[in-house]
Structure formats: structure tokens, C-alpha cells
C-alpha positions in Angstrom: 0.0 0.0 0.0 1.7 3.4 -1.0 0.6 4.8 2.1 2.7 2.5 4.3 5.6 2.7 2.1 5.4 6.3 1.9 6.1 6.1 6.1 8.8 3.2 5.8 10.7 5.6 3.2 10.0 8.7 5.4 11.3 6.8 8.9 14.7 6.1 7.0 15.1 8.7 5.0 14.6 11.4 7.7 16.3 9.1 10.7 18.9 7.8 9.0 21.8 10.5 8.3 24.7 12.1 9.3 28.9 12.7 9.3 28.9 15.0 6.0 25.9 17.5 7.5 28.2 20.3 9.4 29.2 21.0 5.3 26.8 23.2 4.3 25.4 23.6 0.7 27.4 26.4 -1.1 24.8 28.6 -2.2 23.6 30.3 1.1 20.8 32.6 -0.2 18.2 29.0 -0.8 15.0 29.3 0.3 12.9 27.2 2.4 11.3 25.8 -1.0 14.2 25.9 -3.0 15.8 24.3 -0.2 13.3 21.1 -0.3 13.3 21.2 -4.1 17.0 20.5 -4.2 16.5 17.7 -1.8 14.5 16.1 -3.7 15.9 16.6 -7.4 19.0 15.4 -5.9 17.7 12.3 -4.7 15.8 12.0 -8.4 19.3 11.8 -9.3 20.6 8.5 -7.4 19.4 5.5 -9.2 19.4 1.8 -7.7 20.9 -1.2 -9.3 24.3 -3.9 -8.9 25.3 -2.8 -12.0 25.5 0.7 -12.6 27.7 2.6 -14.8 30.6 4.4 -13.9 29.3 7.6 -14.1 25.9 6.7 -12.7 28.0 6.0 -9.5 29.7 9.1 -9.8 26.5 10.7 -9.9 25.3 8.6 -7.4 28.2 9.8 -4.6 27.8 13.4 -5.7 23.8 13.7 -5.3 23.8 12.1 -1.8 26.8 14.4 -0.5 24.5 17.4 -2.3 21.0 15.8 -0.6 23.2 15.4 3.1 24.1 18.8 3.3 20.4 20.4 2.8 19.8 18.8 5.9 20.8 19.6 9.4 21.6 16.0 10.1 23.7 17.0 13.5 20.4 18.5 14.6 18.4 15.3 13.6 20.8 13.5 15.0 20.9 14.8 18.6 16.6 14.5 18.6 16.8 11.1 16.9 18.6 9.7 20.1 16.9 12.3 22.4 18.7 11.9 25.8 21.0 9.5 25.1 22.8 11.3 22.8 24.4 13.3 26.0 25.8 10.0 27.5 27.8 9.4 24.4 31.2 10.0 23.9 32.6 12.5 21.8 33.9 10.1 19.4 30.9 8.0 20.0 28.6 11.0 18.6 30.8 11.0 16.0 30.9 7.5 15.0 27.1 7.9 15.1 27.5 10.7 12.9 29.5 8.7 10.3 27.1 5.6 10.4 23.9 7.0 10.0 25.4 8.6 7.1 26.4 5.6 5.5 22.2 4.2 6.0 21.2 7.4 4.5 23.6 6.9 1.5 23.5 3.1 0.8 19.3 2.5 1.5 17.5 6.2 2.1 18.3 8.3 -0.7 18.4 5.1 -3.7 15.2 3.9 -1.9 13.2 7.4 -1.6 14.5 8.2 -5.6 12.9 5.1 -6.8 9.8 5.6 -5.4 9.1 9.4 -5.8 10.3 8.7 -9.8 6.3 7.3 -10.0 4.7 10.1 -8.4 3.2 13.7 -8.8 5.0 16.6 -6.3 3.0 19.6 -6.0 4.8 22.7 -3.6 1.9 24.4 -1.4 2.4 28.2 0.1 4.8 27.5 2.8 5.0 29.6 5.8 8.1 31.5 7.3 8.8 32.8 11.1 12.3 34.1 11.8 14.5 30.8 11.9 11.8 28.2 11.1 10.0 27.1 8.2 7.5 24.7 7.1 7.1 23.7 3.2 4.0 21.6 2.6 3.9 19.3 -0.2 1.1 17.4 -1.9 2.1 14.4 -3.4 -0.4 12.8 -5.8 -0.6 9.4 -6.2 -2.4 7.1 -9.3 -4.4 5.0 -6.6 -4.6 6.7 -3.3 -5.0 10.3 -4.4 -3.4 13.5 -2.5 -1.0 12.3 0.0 0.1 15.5 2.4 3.3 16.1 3.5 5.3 18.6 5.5 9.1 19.4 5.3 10.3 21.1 8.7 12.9 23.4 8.3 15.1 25.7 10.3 17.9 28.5 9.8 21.1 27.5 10.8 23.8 29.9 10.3 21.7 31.8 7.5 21.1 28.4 5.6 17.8 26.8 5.6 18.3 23.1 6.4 15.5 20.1 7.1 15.3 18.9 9.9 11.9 16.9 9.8 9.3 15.1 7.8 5.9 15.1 8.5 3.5 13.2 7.0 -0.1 13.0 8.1 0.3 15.4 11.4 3.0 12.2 11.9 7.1 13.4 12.7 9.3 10.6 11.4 12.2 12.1 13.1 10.3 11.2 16.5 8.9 8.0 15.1 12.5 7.1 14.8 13.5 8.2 18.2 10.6 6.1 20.0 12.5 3.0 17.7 16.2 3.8 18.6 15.4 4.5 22.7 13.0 0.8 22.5 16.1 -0.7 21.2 18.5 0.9 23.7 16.6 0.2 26.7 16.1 -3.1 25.9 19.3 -4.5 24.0 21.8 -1.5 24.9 23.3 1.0 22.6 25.9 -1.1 21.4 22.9 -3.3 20.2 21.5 -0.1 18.0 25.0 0.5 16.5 25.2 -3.6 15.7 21.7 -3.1 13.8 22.5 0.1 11.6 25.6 -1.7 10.3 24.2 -4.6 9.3 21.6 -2.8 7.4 24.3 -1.3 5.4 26.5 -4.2 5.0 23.1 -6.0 3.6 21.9 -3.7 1.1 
């Protein structure tokens, strides 16, 4: 059903980031819009497949580095593991960083491009207040009609980067928190970092 797999895409792609995200895009004057627009036609970009061309993997590297920094993943990273992100280490955070990069890269962004490819995007009137933004989209789909969806944004040193998905009056940033503090209470940090990696070494 598209609806569920619009969520399933949504919990990874928004979740499932970080390392490259303190780099910020190079044109600083984006707005909120502009900003989502270039998310998006640079995941169009990323195609899936074991045997993809050399440039399509050049392409490939370049339009998930481009998607990465749009968002502010250190931000998303921080609420994603809410208070246990304190109780890391520095180069824990940092490992963390590095590996929900890699998720975002190897399964978010090929995953997200091959299903949007299908579907219509339609940009609403957005509304701005001082460092915060929210760009809703309508997203219209063959055989479940107008599917609504909001992209939270923020300013962060005069660059307007996502830092949420909502879809349905639903945050998949805090979906994935409630997943990642389920797993650490019960398994252990440790235990989370075990599960991202082998998510990336499988796909």
C-alpha cells in the first residue's frame, strides 16, 4: 500500500543520516522551497541497481553528498537519540554521525528516488517565522489520491536546512527516536550501532 511505504521511506530517509551534514550547501541565499526542491531533485538523481555505470555511481556519490548537506543531520541526530545522545562520547557522537550517514547513502536516498520517480509533487504556500519554516507538499498518487506532507525546516547559520518530515500530522524524526530509545533500553546501545551496520553491510 503506497501509504505504508510512503512512512517506511520517510522513517529512514529522515532518521537515518549524518557525518557529512556540518558542510553546508554552497549557495547560502536558498529558500525554504528551493531548499526542499534541491533535496529532492537530488535524490531523483541517485538511481538503484548492482550494475550501474561508472558515471551513474559518480552521480550517485555526488547527489547524496548534495542531498546530506540540505539537511541539518547534527540536529536530527541529537533529537533522533533524544537523551542518550548526551551519554555518548565525543567520538561515539561521531561514530554515530559517520554511520547514519552511510544508512542514508547506501538504502535512504536510492530507496526514496525510486519511489518518488512514480509520483506527482505539487509545492503548497509554505509559511516563514524568523529561523523556522514549514514547506508543505502534496504528493499525488495514481491509486490513493493526495498524500500531504510537510518538510520542517530551520535556519542554521543563515542556511535553511530540514530537519523533519511530517506526513499525516506524523514526525518521522520522533517515530524514529521512540525505535532507537525501544532498542536501547532493551538491547543496549551497542545493540543499535550492531543493527545500523548490518543494514548497510546488507543492502
Amino acid at each position: 500500500m503506497i501509504y505504508k511505504k510512503l512512512i517506511k521511506i520517510f522513517i529512514v530517509l529522515i532518521g537515518i543520516n549524518l557525518s557529512t551534514g556540518q558542510a553546508l550547501a554552497k549557495n547560502p541565499s536558498l529558500t525554504p522551497e528551493q531548499t526542499v526542491k534541491e533535496l529532492l531533485d537530488s535524490i531523483h538523481q541517485i538511481k538503484k541497481g548492482k550494475e550501474l555505470s561508472k558515471q551513474q555511481i559518480e552521480i550517485n556519490r555526488t547527489s547524496s553528498q548534495k542531498a546530506l548537506r540540505l539537511m541539518d543531520l547534527e540536529k536530527v541526530s541529537q533529537k533522533t537519540l533524544g537523551k542518550y545522545w548526551k551519554a555518548r562520547t565525543p567520538e561515539e557522537q561521531k561514530s554515530f554521525v559517520s554511520l547514519l550517514s552511510q544508512v542514508f547513502v547506501k538504502i535512504a536516498f536510492p530507496s526514496s528516488s525510486q519511489f518518488f520517480a512514480d509520483l506527482k509533487i505539487k509545492f503548497l504556500n509554505g509559511e516563514v517565522e524568523e529561523s523556522k519554516a514549514l514547506v508543505p507538499v502534496s504528493i499525488t498518487s495514481p491509486e490513493q489520491g493526495e498524500i500531504d506532507i510537510d518538510f520542517s525546516l530551520h535556519s542554521n547559520e543563515g542556511n535553511w536546512r530540514i530537519i523533519d518530515v511530517i506526513l499525516d500530522g506524523v514526525s518521522m524524526r520522533n517515530n524514529l527516536r521512540t525505535q532507537f530509545k525501544k532498542v536501547i533500553r532493551s538491547k543496549g546501545y551497542p545493540e543499535l550501532v550492531e543493527r545500523m551496520k548490518k543494514k548497510i553491510n546488507e543492502s
